[in-house]
C-alpha positions in Angstrom: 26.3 -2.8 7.8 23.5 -4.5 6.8 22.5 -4.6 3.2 19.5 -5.5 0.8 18.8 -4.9 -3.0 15.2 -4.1 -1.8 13.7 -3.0 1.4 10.4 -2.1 2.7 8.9 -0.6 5.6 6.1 -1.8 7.0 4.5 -5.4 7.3 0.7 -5.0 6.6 -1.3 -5.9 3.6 0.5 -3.0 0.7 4.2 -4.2 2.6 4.0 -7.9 2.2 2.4 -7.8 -1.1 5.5 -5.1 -2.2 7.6 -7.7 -1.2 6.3 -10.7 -2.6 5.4 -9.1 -5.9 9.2 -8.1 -5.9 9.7 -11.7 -5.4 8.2 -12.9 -8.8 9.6 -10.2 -10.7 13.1 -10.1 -9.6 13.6 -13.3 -8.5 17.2 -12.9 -8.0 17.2 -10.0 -6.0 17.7 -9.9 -1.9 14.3 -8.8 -0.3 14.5 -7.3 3.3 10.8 -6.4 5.0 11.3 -4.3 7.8 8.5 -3.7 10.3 7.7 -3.0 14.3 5.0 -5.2 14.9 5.5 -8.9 16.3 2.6 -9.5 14.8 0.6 -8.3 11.9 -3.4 -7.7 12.2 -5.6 -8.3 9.0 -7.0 -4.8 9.0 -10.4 -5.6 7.6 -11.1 -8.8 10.2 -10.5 -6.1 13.1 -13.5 -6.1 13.8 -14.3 -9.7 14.0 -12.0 -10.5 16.9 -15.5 -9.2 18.8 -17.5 -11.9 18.3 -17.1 -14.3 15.4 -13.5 -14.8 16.0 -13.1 -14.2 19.4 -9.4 -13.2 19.6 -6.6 -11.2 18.1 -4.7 -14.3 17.4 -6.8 -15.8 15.2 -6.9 -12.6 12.8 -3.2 -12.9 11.8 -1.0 -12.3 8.8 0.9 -15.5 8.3 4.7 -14.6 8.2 4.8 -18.2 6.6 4.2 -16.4 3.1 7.4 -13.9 3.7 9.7 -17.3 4.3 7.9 -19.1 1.1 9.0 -16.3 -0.8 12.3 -15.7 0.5 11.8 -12.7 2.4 14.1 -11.9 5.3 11.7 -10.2 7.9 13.1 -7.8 10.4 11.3 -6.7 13.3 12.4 -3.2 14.3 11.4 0.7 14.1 12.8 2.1 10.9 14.0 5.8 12.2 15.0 8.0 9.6 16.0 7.6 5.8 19.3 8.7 4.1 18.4 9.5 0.5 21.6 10.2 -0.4 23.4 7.4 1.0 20.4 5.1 0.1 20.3 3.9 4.2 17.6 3.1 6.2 18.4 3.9 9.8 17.0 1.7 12.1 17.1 0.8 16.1 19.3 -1.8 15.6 21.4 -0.1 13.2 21.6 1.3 9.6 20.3 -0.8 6.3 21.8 0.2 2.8 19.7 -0.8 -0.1 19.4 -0.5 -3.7 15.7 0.2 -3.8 13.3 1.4 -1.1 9.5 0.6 -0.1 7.5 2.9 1.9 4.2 1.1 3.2 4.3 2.4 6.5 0.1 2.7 6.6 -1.8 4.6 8.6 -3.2 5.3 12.2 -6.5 6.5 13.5 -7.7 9.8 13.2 -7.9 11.6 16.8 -11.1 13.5 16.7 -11.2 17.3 18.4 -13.5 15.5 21.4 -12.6 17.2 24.7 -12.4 13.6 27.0 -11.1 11.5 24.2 -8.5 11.0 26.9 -10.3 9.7 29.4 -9.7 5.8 30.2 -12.0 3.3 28.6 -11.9 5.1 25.2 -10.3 3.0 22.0 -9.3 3.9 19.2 -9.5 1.1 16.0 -5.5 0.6 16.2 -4.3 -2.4 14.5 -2.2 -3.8 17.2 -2.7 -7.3 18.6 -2.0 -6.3 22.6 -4.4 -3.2 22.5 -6.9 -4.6 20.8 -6.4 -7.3 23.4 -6.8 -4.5 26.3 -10.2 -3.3 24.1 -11.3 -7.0 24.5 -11.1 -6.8 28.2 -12.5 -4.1 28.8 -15.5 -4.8 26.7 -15.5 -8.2 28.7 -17.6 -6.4 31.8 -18.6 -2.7 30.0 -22.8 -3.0 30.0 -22.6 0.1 27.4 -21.0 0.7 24.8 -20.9 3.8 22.6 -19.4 3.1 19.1 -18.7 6.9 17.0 -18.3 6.7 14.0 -20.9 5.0 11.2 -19.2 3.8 8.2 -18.0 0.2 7.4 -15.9 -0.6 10.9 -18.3 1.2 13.1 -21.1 -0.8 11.8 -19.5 -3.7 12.2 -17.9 -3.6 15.2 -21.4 -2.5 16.7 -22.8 -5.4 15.4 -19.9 -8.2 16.7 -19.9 -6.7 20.3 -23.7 -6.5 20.4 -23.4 -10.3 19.7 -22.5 -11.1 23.3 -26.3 -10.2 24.2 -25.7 -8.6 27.8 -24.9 -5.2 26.4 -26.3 -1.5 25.1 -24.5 -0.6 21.7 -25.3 2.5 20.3 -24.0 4.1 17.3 -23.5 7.7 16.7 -23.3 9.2 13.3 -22.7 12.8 12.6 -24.1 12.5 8.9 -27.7 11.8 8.2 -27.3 8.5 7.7 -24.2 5.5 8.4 -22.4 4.6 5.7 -23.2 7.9 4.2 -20.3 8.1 2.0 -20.3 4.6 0.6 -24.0 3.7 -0.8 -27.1 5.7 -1.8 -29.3 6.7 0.7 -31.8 3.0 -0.2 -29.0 1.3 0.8 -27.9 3.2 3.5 -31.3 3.0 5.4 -31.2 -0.7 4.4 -28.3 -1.3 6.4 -29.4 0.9 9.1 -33.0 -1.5 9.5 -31.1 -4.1 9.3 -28.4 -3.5 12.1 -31.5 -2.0 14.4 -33.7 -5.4 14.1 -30.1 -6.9 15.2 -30.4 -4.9 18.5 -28.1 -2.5 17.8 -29.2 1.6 18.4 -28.6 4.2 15.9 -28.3 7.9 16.3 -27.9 9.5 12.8 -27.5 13.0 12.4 -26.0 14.4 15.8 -22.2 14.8 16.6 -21.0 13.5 20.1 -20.2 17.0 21.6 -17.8 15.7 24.7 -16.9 12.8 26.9 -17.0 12.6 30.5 -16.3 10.7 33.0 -13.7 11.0 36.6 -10.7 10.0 34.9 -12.9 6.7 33.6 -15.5 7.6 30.6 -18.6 6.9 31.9 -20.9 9.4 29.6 -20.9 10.3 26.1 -23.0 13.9 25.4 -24.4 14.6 22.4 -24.9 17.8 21.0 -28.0 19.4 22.3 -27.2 17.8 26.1 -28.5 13.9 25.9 -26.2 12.5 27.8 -26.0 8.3 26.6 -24.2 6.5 29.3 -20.8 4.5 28.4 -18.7 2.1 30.1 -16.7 1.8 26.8 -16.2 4.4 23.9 -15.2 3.6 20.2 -13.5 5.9 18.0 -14.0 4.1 14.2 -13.7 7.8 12.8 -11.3 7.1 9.6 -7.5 6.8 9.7 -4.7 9.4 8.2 -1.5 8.6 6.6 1.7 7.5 8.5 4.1 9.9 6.4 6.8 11.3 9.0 9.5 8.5 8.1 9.2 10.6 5.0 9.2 13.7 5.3 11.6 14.1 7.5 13.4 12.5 4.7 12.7 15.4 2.3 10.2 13.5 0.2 7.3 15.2 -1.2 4.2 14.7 1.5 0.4 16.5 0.3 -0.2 19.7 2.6 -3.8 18.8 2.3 -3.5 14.7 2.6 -0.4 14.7 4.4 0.2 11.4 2.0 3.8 10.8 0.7 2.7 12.3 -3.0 3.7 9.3 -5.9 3.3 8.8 -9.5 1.3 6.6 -11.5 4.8 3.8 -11.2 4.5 4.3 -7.2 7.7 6.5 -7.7 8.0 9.4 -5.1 10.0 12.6 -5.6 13.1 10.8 -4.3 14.6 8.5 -7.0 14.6 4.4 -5.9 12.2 5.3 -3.3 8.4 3.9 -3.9 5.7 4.4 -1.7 1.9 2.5 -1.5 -0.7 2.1 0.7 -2.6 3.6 3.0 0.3 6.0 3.6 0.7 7.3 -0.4 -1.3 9.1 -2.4 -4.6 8.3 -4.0 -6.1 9.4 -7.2 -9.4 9.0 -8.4 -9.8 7.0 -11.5 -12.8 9.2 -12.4 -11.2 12.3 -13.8 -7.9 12.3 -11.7 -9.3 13.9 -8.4 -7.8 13.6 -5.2 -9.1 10.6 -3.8 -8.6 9.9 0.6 -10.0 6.2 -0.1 -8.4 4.2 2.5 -8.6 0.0 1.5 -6.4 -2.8 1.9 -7.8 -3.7 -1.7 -5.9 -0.7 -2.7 -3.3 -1.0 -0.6 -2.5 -4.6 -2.6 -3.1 -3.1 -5.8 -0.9 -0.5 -5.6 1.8 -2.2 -3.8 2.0 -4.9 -7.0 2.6 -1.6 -8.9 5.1 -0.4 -7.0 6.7 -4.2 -6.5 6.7 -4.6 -10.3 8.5 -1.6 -10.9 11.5 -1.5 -8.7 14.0 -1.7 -11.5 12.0 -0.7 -14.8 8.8 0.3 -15.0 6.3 -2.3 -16.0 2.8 -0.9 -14.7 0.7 2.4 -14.2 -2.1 2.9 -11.5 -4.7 3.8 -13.4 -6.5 5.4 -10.5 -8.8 4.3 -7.5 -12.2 3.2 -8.7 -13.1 2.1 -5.1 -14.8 -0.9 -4.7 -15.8 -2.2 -1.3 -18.6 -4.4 0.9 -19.4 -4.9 4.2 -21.7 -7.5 5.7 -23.9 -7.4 9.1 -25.8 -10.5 10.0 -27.4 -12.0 6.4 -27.2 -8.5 4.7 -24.5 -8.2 2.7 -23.8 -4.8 0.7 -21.1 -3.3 -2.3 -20.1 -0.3 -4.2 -17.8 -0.4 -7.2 -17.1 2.9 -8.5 -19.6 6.2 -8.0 -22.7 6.5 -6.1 -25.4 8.1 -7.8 -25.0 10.6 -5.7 -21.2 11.1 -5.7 -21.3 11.2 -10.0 -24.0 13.9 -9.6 -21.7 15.9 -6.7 -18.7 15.6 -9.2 -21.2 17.0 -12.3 -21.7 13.8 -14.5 -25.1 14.0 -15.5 -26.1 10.4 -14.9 -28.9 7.3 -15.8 -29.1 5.3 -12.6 -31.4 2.0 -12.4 -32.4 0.0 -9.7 -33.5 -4.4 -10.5 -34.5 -6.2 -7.6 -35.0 -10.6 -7.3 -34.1 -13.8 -6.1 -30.7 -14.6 -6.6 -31.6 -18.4 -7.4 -33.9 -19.7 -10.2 -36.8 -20.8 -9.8 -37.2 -18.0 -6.4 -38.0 -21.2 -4.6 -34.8 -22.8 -4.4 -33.1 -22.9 -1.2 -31.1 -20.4 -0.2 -32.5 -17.8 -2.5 -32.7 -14.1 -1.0 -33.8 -11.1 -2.8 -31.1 -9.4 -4.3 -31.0 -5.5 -5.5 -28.7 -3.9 -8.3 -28.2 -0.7 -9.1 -26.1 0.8 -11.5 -25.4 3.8 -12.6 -24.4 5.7 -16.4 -23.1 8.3 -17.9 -26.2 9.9 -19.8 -24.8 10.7 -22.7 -22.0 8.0 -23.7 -23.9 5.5 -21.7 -20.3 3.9 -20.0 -20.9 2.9 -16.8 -19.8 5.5 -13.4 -20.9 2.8 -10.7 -22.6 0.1 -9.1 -23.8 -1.0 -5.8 -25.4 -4.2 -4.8 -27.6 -5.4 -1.3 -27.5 -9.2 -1.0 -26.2 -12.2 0.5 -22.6 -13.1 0.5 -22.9 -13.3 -3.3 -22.7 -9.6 -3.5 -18.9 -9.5 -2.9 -18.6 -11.3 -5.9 -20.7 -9.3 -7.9 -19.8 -5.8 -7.0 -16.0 -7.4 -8.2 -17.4 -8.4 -11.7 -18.7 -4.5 -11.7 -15.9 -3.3 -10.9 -14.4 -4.8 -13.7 -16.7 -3.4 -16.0 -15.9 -0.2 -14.7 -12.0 0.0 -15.0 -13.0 -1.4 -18.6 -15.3 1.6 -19.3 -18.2 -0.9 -20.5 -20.8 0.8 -21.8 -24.5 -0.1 -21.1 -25.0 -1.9 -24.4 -22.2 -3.9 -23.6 -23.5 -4.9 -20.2 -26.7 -5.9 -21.4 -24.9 -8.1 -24.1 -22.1 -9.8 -22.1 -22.1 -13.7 -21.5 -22.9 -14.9 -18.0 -22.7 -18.2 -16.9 -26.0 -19.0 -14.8 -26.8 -22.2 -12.9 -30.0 -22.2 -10.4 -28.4 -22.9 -7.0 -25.8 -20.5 -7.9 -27.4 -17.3 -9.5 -30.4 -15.9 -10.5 -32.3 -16.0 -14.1 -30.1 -15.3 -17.2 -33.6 -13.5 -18.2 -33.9 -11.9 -14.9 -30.1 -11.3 -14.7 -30.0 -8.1 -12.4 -26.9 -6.7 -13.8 -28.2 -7.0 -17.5 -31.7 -5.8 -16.7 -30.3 -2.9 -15.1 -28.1 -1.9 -18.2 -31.2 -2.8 -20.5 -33.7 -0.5 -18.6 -30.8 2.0 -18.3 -30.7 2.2 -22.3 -34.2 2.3 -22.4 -34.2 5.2 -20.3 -31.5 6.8 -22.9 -33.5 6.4 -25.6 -36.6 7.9 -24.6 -34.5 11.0 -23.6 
């Protein structure tokens, strides 16, 4: 029988950072990763391979970082789990091991869309050889229906419309894409911003059904329009991959269906971990349930869990959520809470909004107006969120929020930190967007 001090399942951003995080801490430990795919997709490029990349291939997971680190990689379905006698079973045989991973991820969500069988509609599965077929197919579609408006949706609009022979249309059943991930400004922002690009927008209306003889050829929305499509696009959110586990008797949410975990990564089966898109998530803002899928918290939770594997070393403090996407020369971020989220959860809140060149003097090349907003707790003035609309510098920025967040900076403290300007790399340090929104967010306290 096969054996390893550590094993995990799964091979995607939480399962190879488990692994190698296990690497540094335990350095003299055996490290098995066990996972199905030949080939491992970088979730986040997916959309990518459409246009700027051009192929699945060149959106790959180096396995060159599992051999650096001494990790035996196995490529095989893991089948079933033997608590008891601490076994993985596999199809090609049983594993024992001393200590067991679960990053096993998660899959599309299959929306209730009567002709979501029909041929020519995708989901956004991260496999190379159906993304592959996607690519194909795309290759002579002339329209192209894309449901689903958040941060893949968008995107993948964006990099197919890029080939210039083709109708893409969104279709978004909230009032506005990216609805759960920015203010409404920056929502609508976005929304300009991918239109001007050629790409159509439906906001508010649900795709009732698809139809089609035995190929999609139509997609209905509700009220009867009926938009014509060669190629459908389901970029509706994922769902945790949680069977392995719970046929193993660990302790899945009814509600999440994610394998449920502690703040170590333990689950309710001792020397069993679990992290990643297929565990569960809670918020760092009062200890909700959080379903925030991200491969930035698949990583963060997987060094967690990879740390801890024989002594506990770190807690998860929570997901803050911090994210960006970028379309074209717009590039956008959240860190934390929305405005509007901290007002849906009751904080009562001082948001503030600074917008300028990100270069000093705003004649400098490569200077593009940049907004800030952030937002406060009214009374103890810590900051709840941030969100930033941009260039490529945003990414960066909504990072450095972030940080103030998990830190529970107050505004004061924001207003007085030390940044390091420089005019082809940032804007003012007197017209500092992040400090001028904290300082007119305590000016706002104080006149209350």
């Amino acid at each position: 029988m096969k054996k390893a001090d550590v094993v995990v399942v799964g091979g995607s951003a939480a399962g190879a950072t488990a692994a190698i995080t296990a690497r540094r801490y335990f350095p003299d430990k055996s490290i098995l990763l066990v996972r199905r795919e030949q080939q491992v997709l970088i979730p986040c490029g997916i959309p990518y391979i459409f246009g700027t990349l051009g192929e699945p291939s060149k959106n790959l997971m180096p396995d060159a970082m599992l051999e650096k680190n001494r990790i035996e990689l196995l490529i095989t379905e893991a089948v079933s789990i033997d608590p008891k006698a601490k076994q993985l079973e596999t199809a090609d045989g049983p594993i024992a091991y001393d200590r067991l991973v679960l990053a096993t991820g998660s899959s599309p969500s299959a929306p209730p869309i009567p002709g979501v069988e029909l041929n020519g509609v995708f989901h956004v599965d991260k496999d190379v050889d159906y993304l592959r077929r996607l690519q194909e197919r795309l290759t002579d579609a002339r329209h192209v229906v894309v449901i689903g408006g958040g941060f893949i949706g968008m995107e993948l609009a964006d990099e197919i419309n890029k080939a210039g022979d083709k109708q893409v249309t969104v279709v978004e059943v909230a009032d506005h894409c990216l609805n759960l991930a920015y203010d409404t400004e920056f929502c609508s922002q976005m929304e300009d911003h991918v239109r001007s690009r050629g790409v159509n927008i439906r906001t508010g209306i649900k795709v009732e059904h698809l139809e089609g003889a035995g190929q999609v050829e139509h997609a209905v929305l509700a009220g009867g329009e009926s938009l014509p499509a060669d190629v459908v696009i389901l970029a509706i959110g994922v769902v945790p991959n949680s069977a392995l586990a719970k046929t193993a008797g660990l302790e899945v949410g009814r509600r999440t269906a994610a394998v449920m975990v502690d703040q170590a990564m333990r689950t309710s089966v001792p020397d069993i971990f679990a992290c990643g898109d297929c565990a569960k998530k809670t918020s760092f803002f009062g200890g909700i349930p959080s379903y925030l899928r991200l491969a930035s918290i698949a990583t963060s939770e997987a060094r967690i869990a990879g740390s801890n594997l024989f002594g506990i070393r770190r807690e998860n403090i929570g997901t803050v959520g911090v994210w960006s996407t970028a379309v074209g020369g717009l590039a956008m971020g959240t860190a934390g809470l929305t405005e509007s989220m901290a007002q849906a959860q009751g904080y009562r809140v001082i948001a503030t909004s600074v917008e300028g060149p990100n270069r000093h003097p705003g004649i400098m090349p490569g200077a593009v107006p940049t907004r800030v907003k952030l937002v406060f707790e009214r009374h103890s003035g810590v900051i709840l969120g941030g969100q930033v609309a941009g260039d490529v510098s945003a990414g960066e920025i909504i990072n450095a929020l972030s940080a103030c967040i998990q830190s529970r900076m107050t505004a004061d403290q924001i207003a007085t930190f030390q940044m390091g300007t420089h005019p082809a790399l940032t804007a003012s340090p007197i017209a500092y967007p992040v400090v001028n929104a904290a300082e007119l967010a305590i000016s706002k306290m104080q006149a209350e």
